[in-house]
N, C-alpha and C positions, 0 to 999 in steps of 0.2 A: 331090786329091779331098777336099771336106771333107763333113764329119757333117752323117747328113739331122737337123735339128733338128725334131722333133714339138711344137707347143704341149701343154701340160699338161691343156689343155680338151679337144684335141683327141677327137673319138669314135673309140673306137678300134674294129674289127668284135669280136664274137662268135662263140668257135669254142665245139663240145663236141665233145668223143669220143664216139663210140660202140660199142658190141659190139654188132653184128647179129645174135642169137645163134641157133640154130637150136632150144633151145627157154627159154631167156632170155635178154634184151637189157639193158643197161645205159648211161646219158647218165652221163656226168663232165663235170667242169671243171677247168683249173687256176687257181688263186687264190694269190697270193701265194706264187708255186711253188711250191702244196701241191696233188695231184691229190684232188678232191672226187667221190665218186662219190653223184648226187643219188638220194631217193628219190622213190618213184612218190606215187601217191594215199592208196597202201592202207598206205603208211608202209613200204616193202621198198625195198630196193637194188636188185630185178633185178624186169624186168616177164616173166611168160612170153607168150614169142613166139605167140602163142593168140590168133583173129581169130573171131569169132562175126558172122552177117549175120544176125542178124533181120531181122523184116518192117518195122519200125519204127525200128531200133537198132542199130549197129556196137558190137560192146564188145570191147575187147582187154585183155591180162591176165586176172587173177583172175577178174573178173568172166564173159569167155569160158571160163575152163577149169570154171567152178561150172557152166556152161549143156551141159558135154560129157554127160553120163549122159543127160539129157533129148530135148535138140536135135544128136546126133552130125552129120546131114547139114548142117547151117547152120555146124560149126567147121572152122576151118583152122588146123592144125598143122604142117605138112610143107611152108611153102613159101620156106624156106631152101631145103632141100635141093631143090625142084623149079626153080630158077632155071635159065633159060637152056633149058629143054627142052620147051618149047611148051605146057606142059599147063596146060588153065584148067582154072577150079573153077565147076560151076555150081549157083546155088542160086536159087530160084525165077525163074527164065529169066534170071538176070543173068549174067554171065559176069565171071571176076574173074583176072586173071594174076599168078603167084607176085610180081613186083613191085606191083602193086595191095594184095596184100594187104600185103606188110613196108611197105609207104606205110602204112599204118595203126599200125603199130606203131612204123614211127620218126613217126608225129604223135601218138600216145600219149604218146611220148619225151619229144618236145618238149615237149607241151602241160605235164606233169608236171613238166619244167625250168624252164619258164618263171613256176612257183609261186614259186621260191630265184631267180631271176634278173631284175635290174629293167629290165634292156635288153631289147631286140629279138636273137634270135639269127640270127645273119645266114651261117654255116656250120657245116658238120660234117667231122670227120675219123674216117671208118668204120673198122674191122677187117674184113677178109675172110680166109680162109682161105689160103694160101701156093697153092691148088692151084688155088684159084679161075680158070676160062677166063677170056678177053677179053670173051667175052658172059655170063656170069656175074658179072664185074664191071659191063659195062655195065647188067643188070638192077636190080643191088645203087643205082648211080647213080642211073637212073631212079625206083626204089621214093624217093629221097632229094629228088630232084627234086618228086615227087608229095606227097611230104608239107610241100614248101612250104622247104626248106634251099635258098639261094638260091648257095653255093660248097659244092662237093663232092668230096674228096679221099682217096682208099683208101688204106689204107695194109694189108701181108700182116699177119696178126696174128705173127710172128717179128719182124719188123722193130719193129711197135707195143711188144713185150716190151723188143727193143733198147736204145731211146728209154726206153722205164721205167725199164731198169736203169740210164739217167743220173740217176734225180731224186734216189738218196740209195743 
């Protein structure tokens, strides 16, 4: 068997981790074997999991959680935990599924990554919870799918700690 030889030019894909979080989410990278965890807009590590639908406007993070006192029925915060169990959210006759909405928040993700990043990102490697169903994974997929990650790969967040505890 010999060694697949890669050219040096070659493109290589682009993965990032992510934490899906149930009320903040986080995009890293590894670089030079060092794990980077990128920040968002608003200059923070962690965006919170927080989806606002205005009439005119999606905003997630900071921005959605400054719009909770005002506009309560147009936020979504709770659709982590509603994964996989039928329930939409509906806000001026649109109807939105717990994956719909983390679609927005890992394209927050992204969008945010792709500030520090000169390539195309072309996957992701999520954390899910160890307890996570079949269909709760498959949600988590889909929401990843939707926000445009073109390879999608879960990994239980034990296992994800695992794998960290090799880097040093």
């Amino acid at each position: 068997v010999r060694p697949l030889i890669v050219p040096s030019d070659y493109p290589m894909p682009m993965y990032v981790g992510i934490d899906l979080g149930t009320t903040r989410s986080g995009i890293a990278v590894v670089e030079a074997d060092d794990p980077t965890l990128y920040q968002n807009n608003a200059g923070d590590r962690l965006t919170p999991s927080v989806v606002y639908y205005g009439k005119e406007e999606v905003l997630v993070g900071k921005p959605a959680e400054n719009k909770q006192l005002e506009h309560s029925d147009r936020i979504v915060t709770d659709a982590k935990r509603r994964m996989s169990d039928d329930h939409v959210y509906t806000i001026d006759d649109e109807e939105y599924t717990p994956s719909e909405v983390s679609a927005e928040v890992l394209r927050k993700l992204k969008s945010d990554a792709n500030q520090f990043i000169d390539e195309e990102i072309d996957g992701a490697f999520i954390t899910v919870p160890a307890y996570f169903t079949v269909d709760q994974k498959g949600d988590v997929r889909e929401a990843a799918e939707l926000a445009g990650f073109d390879d999608v790969n879960l990994l239980h967040e034990p296992t994800a700690a695992a794998i960290g505890h090799g880097f040093d």
